[in-house]
C-alpha positions as CSV (number, residue, x, y, z in Angstrom):
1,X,-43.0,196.4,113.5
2,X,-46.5,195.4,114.6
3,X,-49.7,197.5,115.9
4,X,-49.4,195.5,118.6
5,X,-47.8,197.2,122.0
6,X,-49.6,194.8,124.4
7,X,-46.1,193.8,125.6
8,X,-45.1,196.7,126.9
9,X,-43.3,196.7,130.6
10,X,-45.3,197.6,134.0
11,X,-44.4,201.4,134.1
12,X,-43.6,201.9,131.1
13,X,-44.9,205.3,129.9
14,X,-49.2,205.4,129.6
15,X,-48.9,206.8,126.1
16,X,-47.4,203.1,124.5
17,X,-49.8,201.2,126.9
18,X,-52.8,202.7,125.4
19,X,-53.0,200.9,121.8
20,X,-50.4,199.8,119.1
21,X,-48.8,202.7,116.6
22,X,-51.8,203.1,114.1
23,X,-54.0,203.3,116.5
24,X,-52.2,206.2,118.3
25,X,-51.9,207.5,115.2
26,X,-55.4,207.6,114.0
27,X,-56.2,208.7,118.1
28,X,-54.2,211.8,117.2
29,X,-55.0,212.9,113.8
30,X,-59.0,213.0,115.4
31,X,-57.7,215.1,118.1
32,X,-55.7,216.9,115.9
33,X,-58.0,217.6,112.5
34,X,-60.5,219.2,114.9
35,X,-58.0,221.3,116.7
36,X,-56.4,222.6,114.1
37,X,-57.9,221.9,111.1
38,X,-57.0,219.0,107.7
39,X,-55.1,221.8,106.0
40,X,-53.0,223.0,108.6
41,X,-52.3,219.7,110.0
42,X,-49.0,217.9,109.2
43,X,-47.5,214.4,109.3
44,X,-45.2,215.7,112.0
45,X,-48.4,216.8,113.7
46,X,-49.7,213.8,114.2
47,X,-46.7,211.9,114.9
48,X,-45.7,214.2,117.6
49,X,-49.2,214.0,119.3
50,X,-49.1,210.2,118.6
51,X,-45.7,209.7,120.0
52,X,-44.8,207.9,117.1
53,X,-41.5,208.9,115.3
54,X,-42.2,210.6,111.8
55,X,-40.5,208.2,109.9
56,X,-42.7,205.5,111.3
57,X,-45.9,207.1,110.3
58,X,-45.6,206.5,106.7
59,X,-45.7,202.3,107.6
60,X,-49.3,203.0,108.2
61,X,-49.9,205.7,106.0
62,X,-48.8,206.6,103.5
63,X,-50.7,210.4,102.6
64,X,-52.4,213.0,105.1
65,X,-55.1,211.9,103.6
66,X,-55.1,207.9,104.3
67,X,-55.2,209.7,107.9
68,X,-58.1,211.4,106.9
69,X,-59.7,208.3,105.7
70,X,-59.1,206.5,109.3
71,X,-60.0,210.0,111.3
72,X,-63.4,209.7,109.2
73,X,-63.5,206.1,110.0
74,X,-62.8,205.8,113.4
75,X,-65.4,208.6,114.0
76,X,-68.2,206.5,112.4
77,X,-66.6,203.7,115.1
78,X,-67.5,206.1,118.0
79,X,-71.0,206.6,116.9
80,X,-71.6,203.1,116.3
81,X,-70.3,202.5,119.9
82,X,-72.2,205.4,121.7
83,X,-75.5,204.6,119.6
84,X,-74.9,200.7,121.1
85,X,-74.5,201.9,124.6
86,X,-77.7,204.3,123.8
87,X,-79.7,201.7,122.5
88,X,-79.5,199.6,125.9
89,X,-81.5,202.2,127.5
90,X,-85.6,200.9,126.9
91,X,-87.3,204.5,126.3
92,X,-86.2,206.4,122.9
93,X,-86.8,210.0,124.3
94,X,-84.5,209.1,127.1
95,X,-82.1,207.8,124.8
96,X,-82.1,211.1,122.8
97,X,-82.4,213.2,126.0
98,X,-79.2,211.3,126.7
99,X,-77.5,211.4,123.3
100,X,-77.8,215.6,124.0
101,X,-76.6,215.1,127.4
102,X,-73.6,214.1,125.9
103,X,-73.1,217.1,124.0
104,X,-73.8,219.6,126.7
105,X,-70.9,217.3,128.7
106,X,-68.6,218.5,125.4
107,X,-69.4,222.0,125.8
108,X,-66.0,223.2,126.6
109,X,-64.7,221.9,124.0
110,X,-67.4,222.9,121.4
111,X,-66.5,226.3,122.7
112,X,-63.0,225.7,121.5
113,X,-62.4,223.9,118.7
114,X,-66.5,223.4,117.6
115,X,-68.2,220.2,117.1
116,X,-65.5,217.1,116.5
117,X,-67.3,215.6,113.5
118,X,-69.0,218.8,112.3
119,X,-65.7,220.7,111.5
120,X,-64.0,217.7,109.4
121,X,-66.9,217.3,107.8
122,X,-67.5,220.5,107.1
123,X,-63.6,221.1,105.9
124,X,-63.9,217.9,103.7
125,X,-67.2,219.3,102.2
126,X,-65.0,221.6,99.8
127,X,-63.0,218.6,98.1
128,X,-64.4,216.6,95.7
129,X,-62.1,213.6,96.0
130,X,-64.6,211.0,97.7
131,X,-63.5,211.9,100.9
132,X,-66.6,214.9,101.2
133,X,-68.8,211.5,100.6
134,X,-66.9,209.2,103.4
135,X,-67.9,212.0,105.7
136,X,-71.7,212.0,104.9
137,X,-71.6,209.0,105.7
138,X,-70.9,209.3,109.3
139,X,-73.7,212.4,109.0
140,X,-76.2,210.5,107.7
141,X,-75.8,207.0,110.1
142,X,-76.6,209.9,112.5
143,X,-79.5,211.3,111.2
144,X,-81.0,207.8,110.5
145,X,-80.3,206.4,114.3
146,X,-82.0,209.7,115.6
147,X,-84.7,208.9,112.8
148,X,-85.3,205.7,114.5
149,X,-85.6,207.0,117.7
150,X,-88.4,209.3,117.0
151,X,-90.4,206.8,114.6
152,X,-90.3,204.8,117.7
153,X,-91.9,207.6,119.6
154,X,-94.9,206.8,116.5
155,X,-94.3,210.2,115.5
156,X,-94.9,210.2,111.4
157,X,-92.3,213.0,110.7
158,X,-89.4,211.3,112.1
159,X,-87.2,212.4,109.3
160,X,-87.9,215.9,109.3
161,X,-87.8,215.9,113.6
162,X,-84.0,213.9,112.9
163,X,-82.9,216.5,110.5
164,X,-84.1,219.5,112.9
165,X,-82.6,217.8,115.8
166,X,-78.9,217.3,114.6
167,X,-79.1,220.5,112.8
168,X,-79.7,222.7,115.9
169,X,-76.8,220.6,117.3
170,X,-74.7,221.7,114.7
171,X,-76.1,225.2,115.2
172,X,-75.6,225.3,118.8
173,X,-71.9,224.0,118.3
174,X,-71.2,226.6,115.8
175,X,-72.5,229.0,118.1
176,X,-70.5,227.9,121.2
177,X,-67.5,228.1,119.2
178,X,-68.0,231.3,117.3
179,X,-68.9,233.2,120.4
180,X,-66.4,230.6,122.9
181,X,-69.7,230.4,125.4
182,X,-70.5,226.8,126.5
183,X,-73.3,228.4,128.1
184,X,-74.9,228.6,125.1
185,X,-74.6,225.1,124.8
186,X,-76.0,224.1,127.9
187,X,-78.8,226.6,127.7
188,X,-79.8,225.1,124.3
189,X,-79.6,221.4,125.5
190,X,-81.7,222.1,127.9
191,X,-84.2,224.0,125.8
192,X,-83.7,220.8,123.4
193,X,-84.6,217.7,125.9
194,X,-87.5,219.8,127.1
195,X,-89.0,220.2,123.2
196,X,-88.5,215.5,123.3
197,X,-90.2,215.4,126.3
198,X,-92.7,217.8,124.7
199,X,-93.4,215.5,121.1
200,X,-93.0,211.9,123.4
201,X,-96.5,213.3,125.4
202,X,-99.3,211.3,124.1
C-alpha cells in the first residue's frame, strides 16, 4: 500500500486519479469537518467521501483526530499557496482587494456551511488538547500576511487594520451563514475593498 495512485489506468474513475489515499483522505475530512462539523464527523465519513475503504483509513490515521491534525495542516498549505499566488501581484491594496475577492467568490458556500477555516477553528477552540493551538496557528499566519500588506501600504497601525480586516471577514461569514444570504457577503466585500482603496490614498 502506497500514497501513490499515479499509476492508475486512462479512464479509470477521476476520484483515484486525483492524489494517493491520504491525500483523499485529508481532501475529505476538510470538506467534511466544515460541513458537518469535528464531532459529528466519523471515520466512516471521511472514508466514504474519500473513497477509501474504512479499514484502510486507519494505515494513515490512526484517531479522528490525526485527521484533525492534517485538516488543520493542509489548511495552513492552502493559505501558504494562495498568499504565494497573492504576493505575485506588485500593489498590496490590490492584493488584499483580491484576497476579499476570493471570499465574496465563496459566498455560497459561507451561506451554507460558514467560513472553512473559521468553523474548525472555532469548534477546536473548546478543547484544550493542543489542537485549539495548531489552529491559531493557521489564524495568526493570516493575520500577519494581511499585517504585511498594510505596513507596506506605510500605514503605522497595520496590526490593528489586520485584526479589523479578518475579523469583519469572520463576521460577514457568520452572518452569511446564520442568515443563509450570500448577499450579505457580497454587499460587505464590496463595502470592504472600497474602505482599502480608502487607507492606500496618500
Amino acid at each position: 500500500m502506497t500514497d501513490s495512485e499515479s499509476g492508475a489506468k486512462p479512464g479509470a474513475d477521476a476520484r483515484s486519479r486525483r492524489g494517493g489515499k491520504r491525500e483523499r483522505l485529508v481532501e475529505a475530512a476538510v470538506q467534511v469537518f466544515h460541513e458537518q462539523g469535528v464531532e459529528k464527523t466519523t471515520l466512516a465519513d471521511i472514508a466514504r467521501a474519500g473513497d477509501v475503504p474504512l479499514g484502510n483509513v486507519y494505515y494513515y490515521f490512526k484517531t479522528k483526530d490525526h485527521l484533525v491534525e492534517a485538516a488543520v495542516d493542509a489548511h495552513c498549505d492552502r493559505l501558504t499557496t494562495l498568499t504565494a499566488r497573492l504576493d505575485t501581484l506588485p500593489d498590496p491594496a490590490d492584493r488584499l482587494k483580491t484576497l476579499i475577492a476570493g471570499w465574496v467568490e465563496q459566498r455560497e458556500t459561507a451561506a451554507r456551511f460558514g467560513c472553512p477555516f473559521g468553523t474548525l477553528a472555532t469548534e477546536l477552540d473548546k478543547r484544550d488538547d493542543g489542537l485549539d493551538l495548531a489552529a491559531a496557528k493557521v489564524m495568526r499566519a493570516l493575520l500577519d500576511w494581511v499585517e504585511r500588506q498594510f505596513t507596506e501600504l506605510g500605514r503605522p497601525d497595520a496590526r490593528a487594520l489586520a485584526v479589523e480586516l479578518v475579523a469583519a471577514y469572520q463576521g460577514m461569514s457568520v452572518l452569511t451563514n446564520t442568515l443563509r444570504d450570500p448577499g450579505l457577503m457580497a454587499d460587505q466585500g464590496s463595502r470592504l475593498q472600497s474602505w482599502i482603496d480608502g487607507l492606500a490614498r496618500p
